[in-house]
Structures are given as structure tokens and as C-alpha cells.
N, C-alpha and C positions, 0 to 999 in steps of 0.2 A: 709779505710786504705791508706796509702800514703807509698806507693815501692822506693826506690831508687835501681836500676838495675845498677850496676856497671859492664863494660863487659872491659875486657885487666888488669887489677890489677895484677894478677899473671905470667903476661909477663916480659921480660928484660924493658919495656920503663918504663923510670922514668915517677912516677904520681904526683909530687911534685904541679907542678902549678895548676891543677883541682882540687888534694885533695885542695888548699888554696880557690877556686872560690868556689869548693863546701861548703866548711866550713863558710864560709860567707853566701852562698842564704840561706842553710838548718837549720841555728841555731838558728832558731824560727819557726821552722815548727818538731813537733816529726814525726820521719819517718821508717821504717828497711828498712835494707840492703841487697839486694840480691846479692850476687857474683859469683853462678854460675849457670851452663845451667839446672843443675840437683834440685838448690833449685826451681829456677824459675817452671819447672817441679811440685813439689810437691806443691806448693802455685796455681801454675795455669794449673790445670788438662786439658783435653782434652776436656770434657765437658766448660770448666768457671770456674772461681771464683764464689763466693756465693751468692755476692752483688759487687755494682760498687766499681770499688777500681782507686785511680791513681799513675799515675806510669813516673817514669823522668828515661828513657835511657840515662845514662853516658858512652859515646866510648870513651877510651885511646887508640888512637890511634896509631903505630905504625908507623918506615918508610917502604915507600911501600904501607900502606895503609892497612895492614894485622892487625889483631887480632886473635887469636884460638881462645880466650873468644866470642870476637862478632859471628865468623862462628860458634860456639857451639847454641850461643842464636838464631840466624835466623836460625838454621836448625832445631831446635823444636818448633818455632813458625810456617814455611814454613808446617811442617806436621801435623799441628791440627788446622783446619779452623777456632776452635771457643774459643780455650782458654783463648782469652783474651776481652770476649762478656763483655759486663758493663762497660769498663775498661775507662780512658781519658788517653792520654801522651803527653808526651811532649821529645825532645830528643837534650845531650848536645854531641858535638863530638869534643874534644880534638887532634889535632893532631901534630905527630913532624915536618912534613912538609909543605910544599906550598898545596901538592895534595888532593884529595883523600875527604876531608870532608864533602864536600857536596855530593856527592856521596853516603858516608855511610849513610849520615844523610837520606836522601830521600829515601835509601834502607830499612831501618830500619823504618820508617812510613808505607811505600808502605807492608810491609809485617806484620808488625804488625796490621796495618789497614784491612789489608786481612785476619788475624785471629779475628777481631770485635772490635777491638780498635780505639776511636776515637779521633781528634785532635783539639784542638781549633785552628784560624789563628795565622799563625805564630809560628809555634812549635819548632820551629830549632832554636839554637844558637851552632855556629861549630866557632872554634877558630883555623887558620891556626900553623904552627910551630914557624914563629914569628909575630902573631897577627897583619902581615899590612893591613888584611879582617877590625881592628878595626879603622885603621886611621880616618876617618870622626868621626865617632862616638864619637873618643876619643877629637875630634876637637871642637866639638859641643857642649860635655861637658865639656869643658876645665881640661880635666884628660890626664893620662896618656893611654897607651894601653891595658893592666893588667886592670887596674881599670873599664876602659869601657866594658871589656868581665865582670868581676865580675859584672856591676850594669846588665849587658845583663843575665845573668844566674840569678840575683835574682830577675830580675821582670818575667820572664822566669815560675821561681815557683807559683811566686805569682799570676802570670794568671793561672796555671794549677789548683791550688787548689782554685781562685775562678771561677772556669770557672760553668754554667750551663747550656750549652747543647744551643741547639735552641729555640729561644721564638717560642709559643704553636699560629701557624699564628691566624688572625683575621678573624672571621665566621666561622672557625674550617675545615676548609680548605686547604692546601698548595696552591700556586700562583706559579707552574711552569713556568721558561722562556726555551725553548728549542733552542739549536743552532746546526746548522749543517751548512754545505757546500757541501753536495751529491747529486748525482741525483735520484732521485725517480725510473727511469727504470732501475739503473744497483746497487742500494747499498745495502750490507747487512746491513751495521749497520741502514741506514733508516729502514729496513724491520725487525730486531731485536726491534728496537724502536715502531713500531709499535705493535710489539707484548707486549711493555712494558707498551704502553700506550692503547692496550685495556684491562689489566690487570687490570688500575686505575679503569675503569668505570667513574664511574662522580664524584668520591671521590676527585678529584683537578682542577682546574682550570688552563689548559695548554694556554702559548702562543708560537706560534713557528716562529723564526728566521732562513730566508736560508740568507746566507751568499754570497750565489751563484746571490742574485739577485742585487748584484753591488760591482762594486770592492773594496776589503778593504785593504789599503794602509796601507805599516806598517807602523810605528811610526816613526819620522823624527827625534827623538832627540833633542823637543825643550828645552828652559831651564828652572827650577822649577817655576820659576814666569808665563814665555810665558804658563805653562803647567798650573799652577794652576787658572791662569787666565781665560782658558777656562776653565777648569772644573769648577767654579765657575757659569756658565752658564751653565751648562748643555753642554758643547760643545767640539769641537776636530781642531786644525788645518784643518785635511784635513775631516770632516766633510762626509757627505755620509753614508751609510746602517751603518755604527758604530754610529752614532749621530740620526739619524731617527727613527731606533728601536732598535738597540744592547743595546745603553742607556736607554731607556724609558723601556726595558724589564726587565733587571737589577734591575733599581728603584724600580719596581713594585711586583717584585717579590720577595719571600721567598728563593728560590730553582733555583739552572742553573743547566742544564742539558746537558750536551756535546757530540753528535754524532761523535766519533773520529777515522775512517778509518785509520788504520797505513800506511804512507805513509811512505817509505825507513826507519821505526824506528823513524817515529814522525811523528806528527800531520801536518796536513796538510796547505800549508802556510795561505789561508785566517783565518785558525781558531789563529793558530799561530800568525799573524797580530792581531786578534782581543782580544788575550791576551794581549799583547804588546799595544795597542789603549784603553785599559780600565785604563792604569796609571790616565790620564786628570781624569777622575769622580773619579777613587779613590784619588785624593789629598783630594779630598772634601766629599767623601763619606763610608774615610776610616770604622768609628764605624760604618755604615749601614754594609758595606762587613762581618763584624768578623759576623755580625746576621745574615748571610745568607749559606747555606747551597750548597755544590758541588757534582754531581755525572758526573760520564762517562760511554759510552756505548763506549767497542775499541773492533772492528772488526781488525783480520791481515790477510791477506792474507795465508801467511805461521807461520810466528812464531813472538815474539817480544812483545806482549802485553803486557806483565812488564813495559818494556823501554817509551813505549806509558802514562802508567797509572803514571808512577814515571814522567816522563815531567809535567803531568797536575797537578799533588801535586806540583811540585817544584813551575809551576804558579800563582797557582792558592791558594794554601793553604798556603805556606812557601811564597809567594813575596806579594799577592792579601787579605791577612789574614781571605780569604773564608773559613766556617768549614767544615770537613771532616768527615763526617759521618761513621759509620762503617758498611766495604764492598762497597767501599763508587765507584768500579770501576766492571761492567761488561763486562769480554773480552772473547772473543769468535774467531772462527777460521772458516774462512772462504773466497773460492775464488774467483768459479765460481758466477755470477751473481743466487740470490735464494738457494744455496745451504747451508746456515744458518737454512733451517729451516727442514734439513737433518740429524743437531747435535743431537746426541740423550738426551735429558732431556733439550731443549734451550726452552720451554715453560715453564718447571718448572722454571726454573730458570728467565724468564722471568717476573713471576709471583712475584717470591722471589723480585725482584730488584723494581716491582712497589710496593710492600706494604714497600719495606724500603724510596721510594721517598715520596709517596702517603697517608699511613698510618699511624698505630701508633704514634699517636696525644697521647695518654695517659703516654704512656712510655717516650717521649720526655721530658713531662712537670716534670717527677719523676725522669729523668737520674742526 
């Protein structure tokens, strides 16, 4: 079945321009309509839905950045981990201002995602208040601004409802790349990982990347040709531990795995960098990316691990069009050096996060 979630409709903001983008993508796709927090509630219990179902989040955004419809929708999705287990989305965020869009858009993934909802790359089409987010695009297509959000919302659909999940790897196998930048005597998230990855057993084939073992220069801002011209080689301007093995890991693999210490409320600069240094391969390697699969292990010191998990989506899923599996972020709370494996149930759960990286080859190939 195919949901249209509509969340701000019953606010003061006019919904003129979305109701026209929507009427256009959805008028050859039969769909219903949810409109509030209480139907969504009865369609998607706390247990799940029945079977997979998918589902296109529409924000009418307000100014300010507010909706009561959206905070109604994420705070019943926030309180039932698994409601929306089978589910695909995709999410459109309308707003009356410059603000705020991407914002809700990546809030609204990160948290629906956390209750078992998955994303294909690229899930986000957010339309500022006066659509100058659309100017290139509208450039390119030689349309207008209006028109380019409209052709951006109907292929938007038409990826959600053909999406099918991850290809079922080759030898029945996943092909982890693992990346980190920590140190092995003082990380928890290393020492979480390790716990995740004696979980797999020999059920996958890990490769692991320290980031730490040469410096990874961010991106200089070359231009689409300088940039696509290395990637066409397999290569990078500034070349080094990103061109060595960040690249060949990538290639290789099914699955990236990200070791992400919160550092002041974001990841840490080398990993940071090596988001930013994977543009070059992806000019070239864009359809590999969408078949490739992302998880995170974020450790915080004190608090923030949302903020942490929503950066790696906006990365890595909405820019890098890597899939988002569902539950697709492990975050955990921890300070002192070793005191992660103190939290009570971080083995269960450890366990949980390698059969979602690791396993269930069956259920992939049926999602």
C-alpha cells in the first residue's frame, strides 16, 4: 500500500503550491491519505504494519519552521521504536521560508528511521519559501522554479515505489568497509564496534579503515570537470589514505560502516573530511552508491547523539544517495575510557545491530 502522510494541512499556512506539486507526481500512482497523528496511530500500531507498505512524508511548512501536525507525527513515531518496521519513505518538506527545511526533512528520516523505516538514496525534496534551493536545477532543465520542484517531487515518487531494497550481496555474504578515526586505547565507540563485530562471526567479510593513519585533507573545492576527471580514475586531488584505501573500500564493498565519536555535536573532522572527499568517486560512481548500504556506531560523551546520526543521513543518504537501512544508527552514551561496556543491555544491543549489518540476507531480497 502506498501512504501519503500529509502533516500542517489543518494550520493557518496556505498549502496551495504542494497541494499543485503533489497533484501532479501522485496522479498515476493510487495512493490514501493520512492526515493525522491519530490515523497514522491506527494504520501503524506499535507493533508494525502487516506487510511492507510505503509512505511519502509531505511537511507544510510553516514560518518559524513550526507545524502542530509534524510535532503530533514525530512524537508518536519518537515513542514506538517499531511502528513503522517493513515500511520505505521518502519525505517532501514545503516551506514558507528560507529556514528550517532541511532541518525538518532530516528530522523526520532520522526518526522515522529509528522506528524501522527505510530510505532509498536521496529521499529528501524540501522546497524553500521562494524556491531559490531550485535555481540550478531549474537552469539545467531549462524550466522554471515551480516546474523543477514539480519534476523533483515526481521522480521523488517514482523512486520510492520503485525502490527494492539492497541487492542480496554476491557469495551470500555482506562485504563490510569499516571506517573510523580513534584510537584503540582510549575509544568506546572502537570498543562498541568490537562488540558488534564479534557478534557477526564470520557471517561477513570486514575490511577496516583508520583514518588516523594519514591525514585526510578536506575537499578544496575543485570544479565539476577538475572533480569528475579524477574520479574517473579512481582518484582525488589531494590523494592519500582517501585514494589508497577509503576508495578501494568503498568499491569493494556492499556495506560502510561508520565509527562516529561525537565530537562538540558532530563527527569528527578526518571522518567529516572523508565525507566531503568521496564527491570525486561519486561523480562516477553515483548508481554503485544508491546499491550500497550505511550504518553508524555514535558514541557521546554526554548527550547529542541524534545531532551526530541526522549529520550522517544528511551526508551520506540525502547528498551521497547511500541506502538507509532501518535502525540504520547505533548510539550509545559514554565517557570515561571502557565505560561503554557498563551500559546496561549494550551487548544486546550490540548483537541486534550486527544481524541488522551482518545478516538477514533472506528478508532483504523479499523487502
Amino acid at each position: 500500500m502506498f501512504y501519503v502522510i500529509k502533516l500542517g494541512w489543518q494550520e493557518e499556512e496556505d498549502t496551495g503550491r504542494v497541494d499543485r506539486v503533489l497533484a501532479r507526481a501522485l496522479r498515476d500512482h493510487p495512493h490514501q491519505v493520512v492526515g493525522t497523528a491519530a490515523e497514522l496511530a491506527r494504520l501503524f500500531p506499535e507493533e508494525g504494519p502487516r506487510g511492507p507498505q510505503r509512505l511519502l512524508f509531505v511537511v507544510n511548512l510553516a514560518r518559524g519552521g513550526m507545524s502542530l501536525g509534524f510535532a503530533k507525527l514525530i512524537a508518536y513515531v519518537s515513542q514506538y521504536r517499531h511502528c513503522l518496521e517493513n515500511c520505505v519513505g521518502s519525505v517532501v518538506v514545503d516551506g514558507a521560508e528560507e529556514l528550517f527545511t532541511k532541518k525538518a526533512g532530516r528530522e523526520m528520516i532520522f526518526l522515522a528511521n529509528r522506528s524501522g523505516c527505510s530510505f532509498p538514496g536521496a529521499p529528501l525534496v524540501e522546497a524553500t519559501g521562494s524556491l531559490y534551493n531550485f535555481n540550478i536545477q531549474a537552469k539545467l532543465q531549462g524550466v522554471d522554479n515551480l516546474e523543477a520542484y514539480e519534476n523533483a517531487v515526481e521522480r521523488l515518487v517514482g523512486q520510492l515505489l520503485a525502490f527494492q531494497g539492497a541487492p542480496v550481496p554476491q557469495g551470500g555474504k555482506h562485504r563490510i568497509a569499516l571506517f573510523h578515526a580513534s584510537s584503540r586505547k582510549t575509544s568506546n565507540t572502537l570498543l562498541l564496534w568490537s562488540l558488534v563485530r564479534r557478534a557477526m562471526g564470520s557471517r561477513a567479510l570486514v575490511r577496516e579503515v583508520n583514518l588516523r593513519n594519514g591525514t585526510v585533507m578536506d575537499c578544496r573545492g575543485c570544479s565539476y570537470e577538475a572533480c569528475l576527471h579524477f574520479g574517473e580514475q579512481g582518484d582525488c586531488f589531494y590523494g592519500g589514505v582517501m585514494v589508497e584505501e577509503g576508495y578501494p573500500a568503498i568499491r569493494e564493498s556492499d556495506t560502510l560502516v561508520f565509527c562516529c565519536p561525537n565530537y562538540n555535536d558532530a563527527v569528527s573532522a578526518n571522518i567529516m573530511a572523508f565525507f566531503n572527499r568521496m564527491t570525486a568517486l561519486y561523480r562516477t560512481d553515483f548508481l554503485e552508491f544508491a546499491k550500497k548500504r550505511v550504518f553508524a556506531l555514535v558514541v557521546s560523551g554526554y548527550s547529542g547523539g541524534d545531532i551526530v546520526a541526522e549529520q550522517i543521513i544528511d551526508a551520506l543518504n540525502c547528498n551521497k544517495r547511500f541506502l538507509l537501512p532501518p535502525h540504520f544508527a547505533l548510539m550509545e552514551t559514554a565517557n570515561d575510557p571502557g565505560s561503554i561496556l557498563l551500559n546496561e543491555g549494550v551487548e544486546q544491543r550490540a548483537q541486534e545491530m550486527a544481524e541488522r549489518i551482518a545478516g538477514s540476507l533472506e528478508s532483504e531480497a523479499s523487502r
